[in-house]
N, C-alpha and C positions, 0 to 999 in steps of 0.2 A: 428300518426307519424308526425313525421315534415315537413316543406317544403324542397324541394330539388329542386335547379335551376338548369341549363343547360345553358350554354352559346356559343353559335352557332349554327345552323341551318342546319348545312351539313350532310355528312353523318351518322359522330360520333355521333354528336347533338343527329339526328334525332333516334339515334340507345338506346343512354342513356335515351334519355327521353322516349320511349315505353317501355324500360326495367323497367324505375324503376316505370312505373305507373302500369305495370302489375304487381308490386311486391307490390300496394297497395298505393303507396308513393302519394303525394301530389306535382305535377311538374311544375313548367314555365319553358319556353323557351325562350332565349335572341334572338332573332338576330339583330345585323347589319344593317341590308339590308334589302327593303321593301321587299321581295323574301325570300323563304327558300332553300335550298339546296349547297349550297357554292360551291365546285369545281364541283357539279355535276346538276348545271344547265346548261337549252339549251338554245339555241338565240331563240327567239320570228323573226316569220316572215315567212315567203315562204322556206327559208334555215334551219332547224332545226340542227345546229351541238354543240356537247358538247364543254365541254373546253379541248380540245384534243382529242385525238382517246380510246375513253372507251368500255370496256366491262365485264360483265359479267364473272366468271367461276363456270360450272355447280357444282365441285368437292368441290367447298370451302365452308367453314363456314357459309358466307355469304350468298349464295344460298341457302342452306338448313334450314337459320334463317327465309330467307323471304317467304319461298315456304309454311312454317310449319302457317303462319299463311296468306295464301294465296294474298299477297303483293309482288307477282312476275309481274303477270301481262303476258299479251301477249310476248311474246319473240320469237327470231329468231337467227337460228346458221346458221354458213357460208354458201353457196351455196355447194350444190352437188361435193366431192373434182373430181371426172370424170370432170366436166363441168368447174372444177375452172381455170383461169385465172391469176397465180402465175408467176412474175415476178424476179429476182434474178441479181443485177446488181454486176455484178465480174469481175475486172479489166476495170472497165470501161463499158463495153458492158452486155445489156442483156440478160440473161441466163432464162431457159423453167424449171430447173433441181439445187439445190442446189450442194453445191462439194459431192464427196462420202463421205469423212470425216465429214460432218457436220451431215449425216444421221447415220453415226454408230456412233458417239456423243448420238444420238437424241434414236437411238435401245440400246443404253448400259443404258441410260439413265431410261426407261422402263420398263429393266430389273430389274435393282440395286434399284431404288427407288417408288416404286408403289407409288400412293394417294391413300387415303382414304376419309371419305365425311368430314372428321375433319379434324387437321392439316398434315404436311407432314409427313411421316414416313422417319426417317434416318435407312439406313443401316450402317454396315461396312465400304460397298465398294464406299458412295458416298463421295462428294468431301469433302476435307478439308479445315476449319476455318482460319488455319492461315497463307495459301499461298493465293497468287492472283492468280487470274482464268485464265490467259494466260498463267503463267508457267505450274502449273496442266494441262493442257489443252494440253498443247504442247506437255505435255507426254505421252496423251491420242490421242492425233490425229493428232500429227505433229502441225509446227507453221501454218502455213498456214489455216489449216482447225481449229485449235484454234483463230485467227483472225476472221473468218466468223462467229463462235459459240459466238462470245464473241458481235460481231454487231448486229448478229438476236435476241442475247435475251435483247441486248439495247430496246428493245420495251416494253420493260416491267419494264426498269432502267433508262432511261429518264436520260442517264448519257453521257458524253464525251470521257470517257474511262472506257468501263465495265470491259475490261480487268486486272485493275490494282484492282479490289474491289473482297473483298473475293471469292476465290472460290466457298465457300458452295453454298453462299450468290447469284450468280450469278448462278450457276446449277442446283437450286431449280426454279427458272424462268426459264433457260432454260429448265427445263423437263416439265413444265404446257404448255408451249408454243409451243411444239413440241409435245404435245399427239397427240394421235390420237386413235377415232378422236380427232377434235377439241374443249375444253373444253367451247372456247368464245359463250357468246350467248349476243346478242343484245335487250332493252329493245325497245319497239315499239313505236315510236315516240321520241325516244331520253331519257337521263336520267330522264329529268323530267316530265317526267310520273310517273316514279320510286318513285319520290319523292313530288310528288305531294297523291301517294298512301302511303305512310310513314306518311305525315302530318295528312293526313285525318285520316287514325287508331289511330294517337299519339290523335290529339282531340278529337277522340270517346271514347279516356281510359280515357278521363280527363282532358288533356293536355293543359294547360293555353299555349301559344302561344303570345309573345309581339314583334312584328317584326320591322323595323326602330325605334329599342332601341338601342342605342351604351352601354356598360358598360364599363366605365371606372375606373381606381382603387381605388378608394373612395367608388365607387357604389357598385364595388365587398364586398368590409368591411362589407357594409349595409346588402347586401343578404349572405355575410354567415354567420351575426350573426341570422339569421332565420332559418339555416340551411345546410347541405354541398350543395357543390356548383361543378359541374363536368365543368373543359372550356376543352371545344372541339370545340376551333379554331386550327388556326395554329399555328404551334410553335413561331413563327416569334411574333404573336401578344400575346400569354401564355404569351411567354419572358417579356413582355413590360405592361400588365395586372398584374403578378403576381412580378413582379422587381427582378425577378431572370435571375441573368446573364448565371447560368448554363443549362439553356433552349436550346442547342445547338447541331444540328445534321446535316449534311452533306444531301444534296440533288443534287438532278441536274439541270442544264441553259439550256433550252429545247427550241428550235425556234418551235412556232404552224401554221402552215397554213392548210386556208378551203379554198376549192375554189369549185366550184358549174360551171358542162361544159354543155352546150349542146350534148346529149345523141349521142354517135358513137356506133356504131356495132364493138365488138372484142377489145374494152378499158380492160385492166387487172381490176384485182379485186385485188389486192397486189401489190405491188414493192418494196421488200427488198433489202435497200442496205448491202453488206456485205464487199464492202470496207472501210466505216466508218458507225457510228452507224447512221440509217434513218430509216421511215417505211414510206407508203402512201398508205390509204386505200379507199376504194370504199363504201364507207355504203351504198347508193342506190341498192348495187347488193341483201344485205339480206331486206332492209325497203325502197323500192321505196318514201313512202310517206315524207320521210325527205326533200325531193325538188320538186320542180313542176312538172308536166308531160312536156316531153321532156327533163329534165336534170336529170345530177346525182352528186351526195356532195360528195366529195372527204375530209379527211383528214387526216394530215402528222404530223409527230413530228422529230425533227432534232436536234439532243444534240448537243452544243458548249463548249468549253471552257470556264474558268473563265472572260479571256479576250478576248474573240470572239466579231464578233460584228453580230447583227443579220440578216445581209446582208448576211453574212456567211452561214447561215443557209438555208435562203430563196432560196439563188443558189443553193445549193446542191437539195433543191425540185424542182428546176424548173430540173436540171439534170435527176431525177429522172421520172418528170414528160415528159420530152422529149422522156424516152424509157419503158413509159408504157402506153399514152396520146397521141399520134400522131395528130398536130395541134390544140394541148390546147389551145393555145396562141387565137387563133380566136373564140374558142369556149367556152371561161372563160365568165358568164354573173354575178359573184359574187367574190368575191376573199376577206379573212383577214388575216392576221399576226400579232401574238401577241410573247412575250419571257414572258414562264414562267422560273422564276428565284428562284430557291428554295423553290419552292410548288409542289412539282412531287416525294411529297412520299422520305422517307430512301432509304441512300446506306450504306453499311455495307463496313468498308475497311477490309484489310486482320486484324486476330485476334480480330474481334466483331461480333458481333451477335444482334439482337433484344434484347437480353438482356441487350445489353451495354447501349441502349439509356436512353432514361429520364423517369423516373417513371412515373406510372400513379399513385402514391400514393405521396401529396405532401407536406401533414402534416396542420393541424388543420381545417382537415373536406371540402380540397380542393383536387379534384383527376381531372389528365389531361387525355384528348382523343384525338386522333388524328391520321394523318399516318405516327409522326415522334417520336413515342413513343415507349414503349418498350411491347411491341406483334407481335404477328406472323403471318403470313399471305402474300399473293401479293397483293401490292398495296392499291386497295379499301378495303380488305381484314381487313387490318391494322386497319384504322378507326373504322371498325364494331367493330374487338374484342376488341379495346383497348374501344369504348365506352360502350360494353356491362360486360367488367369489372369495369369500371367505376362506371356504373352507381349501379352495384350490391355491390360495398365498399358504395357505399354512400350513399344506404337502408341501407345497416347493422350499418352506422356509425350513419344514422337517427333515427332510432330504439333504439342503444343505448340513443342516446341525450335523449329521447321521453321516454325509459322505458317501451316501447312496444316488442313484438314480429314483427321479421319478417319471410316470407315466401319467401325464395329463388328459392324454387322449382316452383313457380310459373311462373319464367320465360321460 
C-alpha cells in the first residue's frame, strides 16, 4: 500500500493517522509545532490548564473509540451533584437553583431524545432545522426560560448568540449538557496526557511522526504524489494550504481566562451565567493536581461579538468571578487571557446541518479533518469522526492507487 500523510497533529491528526496504520497503511505525520496535540494541548508549569474549558463525554463516539483500545487513561467526573457547588447568575445576582423552565427544557429534553454510545438519535418530537432556537424555545418554555436555555448550552457553542443558530443544532448540546447524570469526565492531568497516550500508540503502529515540519502548498503537491494526504488542521489553514476559497464555516469569538486563587473554603465549582452566554469552572474541584497544593485553576470562556473587544469579555468573568470567588482579586497568584477567534468548533445557522459544511472528501486523493467539517458530533467529537473518516477514504483510495486489498474492518 502506499504512503498516506497526515497533516496536523491534533485531535483529527492524531485520530487519522492510528486509524489508517491500524488498517495496514504506511503513515507520517506533519505537524507545525514542536508539540503534538493542537487545540488540545496544556500549559507546561505548576498551572496545567487546557486551551479553554474541555472535557470528555462518556456517551460519544469518541469515548468509546478510545476506551476500546485502552487510551482513556485515568479520568474523573464532576464532584458528588449532593456536595456540588452550582452557581446560576440571573438578573444580575447569584442563584443556588436554575429557572423552573430551564429544567423541564432540560426533563423534555430526556424524554424526547435519548443518546446512544453512537450518534445522537432524532425523534419526531426534537427540535427543528430550520427555526432558530430562541423562537422554538419560546414556544417550549416561554421567552424568558428560552433566554437562559439558549446561554447554558453556549458552553458548549462558544458563540455570542446561540439563540439565533439552528435549533436542532443547539438542543442537541443542550440535552448532552443537562444529562444527568453528568456525561463530562475529565482526563487527569489535563488533555495532554490524552494526547500524549494517542502519540505513543500512533508510533507503536508504525507511525512516522515529523514535528516542527510546516507544509506548505508546494510541499503538499510532493506528498500527495506519494500518496493521499488527510489535512487535519484548521479550516482557516486547509483554506490557505489547499487555495480553496470555499473552506469556510462559521465559528465563534470566544474570550478565555485561567486564573489559578489561593484555595478558600465554599468557592463554587460552576458559575453559569444565563443572562449572557458565560461559564467558569473549577477543575481543581474533580483533578486537585492541575495547581499547586494550596490553590485551585479555575477556567472560563466568554463568547463576544464580531466586533467586541476582549475587554468585554474579561469583565464579564471578573462579574462572574465576584459571585462565585469572594476576594479573588487578593487571592489570584496566576491569571491569562487569550480570544480565540474562529477555532471553537461549528455553528450551524437555522437550515444547515453538519452536512452543509465542507467535505471531508476533496478530490484527487486529498480528504479534510477537522471540527469545522462535515460530521457529527459535539465539539471534540467532530474532529474524531471527521478524522476517522478520513483517514478510512484514504486506505481505500491507497489501495486503489497500490492494487492492493484493504481491510477496513480492521479499524
Amino acid at each position: 500500500m502506499e504512503q498516506i500523510h497526515v497533516i496536523g497533529g491534533g485531535l483529527a491528526g492524531l485520530t487519522a493517522a492510528i486509524t489508517a496504520a491500524e488498517s495496514g497503511a504506511r503513515v507520517t505525520l506533519h505537524e507545525g509545532h514542536r508539540t503534538l496535540g493542537g487545540r488540545a494541548r496544556t500549559t507546561d508549569g505548576p498551572h496545567r490548564a487546557n486551551e479553554g474549558p474541555h472535557a470528555l463525554y462518556r456517551r460519544g463516539p469518541h469515548w468509546t473509540w478510545l476506551a476500546r483500545r485502552d487510551l482513556l487513561g485515568p479520568v474523573v467526573s464532576v464532584p458528588p451533584l449532593d456536595g456540588l457547588r452550582f452557581r446560576f447568575r440571573r438578573d444580575g445576582a447569584a442563584r443556588r437553583v436554575p429557572p423552573v423552565a430551564l429544567l423541564r427544557l432540560a426533563r423534555r429534553s430526556a424524554r424526547t431524545a435519548p443518546v446512544d454510545a453512537g450518534l445522537a438519535r432524532r425523534s419526531a418530537r426534537t427540535a427543528p432545522v430550520d427555526a432558530d432556537f430562541r423562537s422554538w424555545a419560546t414556544g417550549q418554555i416561554g421567552e424568558e426560560g428560552a433566554r437562559a436555555a439558549a446561554n447554558f448550552a453556549a458552553t458548549a457553542l462558544f458563540h455570542h448568540d446561540p439563540g439565533a443558530l439552528s435549533a436542532r443544532f443547539v438542543q442537541e448540546r443542550f440535552r448532552r449538557l443537562a444529562s444527568l447524570p453528568p456525561e463530562a469526565r475529565y482526563p487527569v492531568g489535563g488533555w495532554a496526557r490524552l494526547v500524549e497516550r494517542m502519540a505513543a500508540h500512533a508510533r507503536g503502529l508504525g507511525v512516522a511522526v515529523e514535528a516542527g515540519a510546516r507544509v506548505d502548498t508546494r510541499r503538499l503537491g510532493e506528498l500527495a504524489r506519494t500518496g493521499p494526504v488527510v489535512v487535519a488542521t484548521s479550516l482557516d489553514s486547509a483554506r490557505t494550504l489547499l487555495a480553496d476559497a470555499s473552506l469556510t464555516w462559521e465559528s465563534g469569538r470566544t474570550v478565555l481566562v485561567d486564573l489559578a486563587l489561593r484555595t478558600r473554603r465554599g468557592d463554587a465549582f460552576v458559575v453559569s451565567d444565563l443572562d449572557a452566554p458565560g461559564w467558569l469552572e473549577r477543575f481543581t474541584a474533580q483533578d486537585p493536581g492541575l495547581a499547586p497544593a494550596g490553590e485551585q485553576l479555575l477556567q472560563g470562556q466568554f463568547p463576544i461579538g464580531p466586533d467586541a473587544r476582549r475587554a468585554e469579555g474579561a469583565a464579564r468573568a471578573e462579574d462572574l468571578l465576584d459571585l462565585g470567588f469572594p476576594g479573588w482579586r487578593e487571592r489570584t497568584t496566576w491569571r491569562v487571557e487569550a480570544l480565540a477567534d474562529g477555532r471553537t468548533g461549528a455553528v450551524d445557522r437555522p437550515g444547515a446541518t453538519w452536512r452543509d459544511r465542507p467535505s471531508v472528501v476533496r478530490g484527487d486523493g486529498v480528504f479534510l479533518a477537522g471540527d469545522q467539517v462535515a460530521a457529527p458530533g459535539l465539539l471534540s467529537e467532530v474532529s474524531f469522526t471527521s478524522g476517522l473518516e478520513a483517514a478510512m477514504l484514504a486506505v481505500k483510495a491507497a489501495g486503489r492507487r497500490s492494487g492492493s486489498g484493504v481491510d477496513l474492518n480492521r479499524t
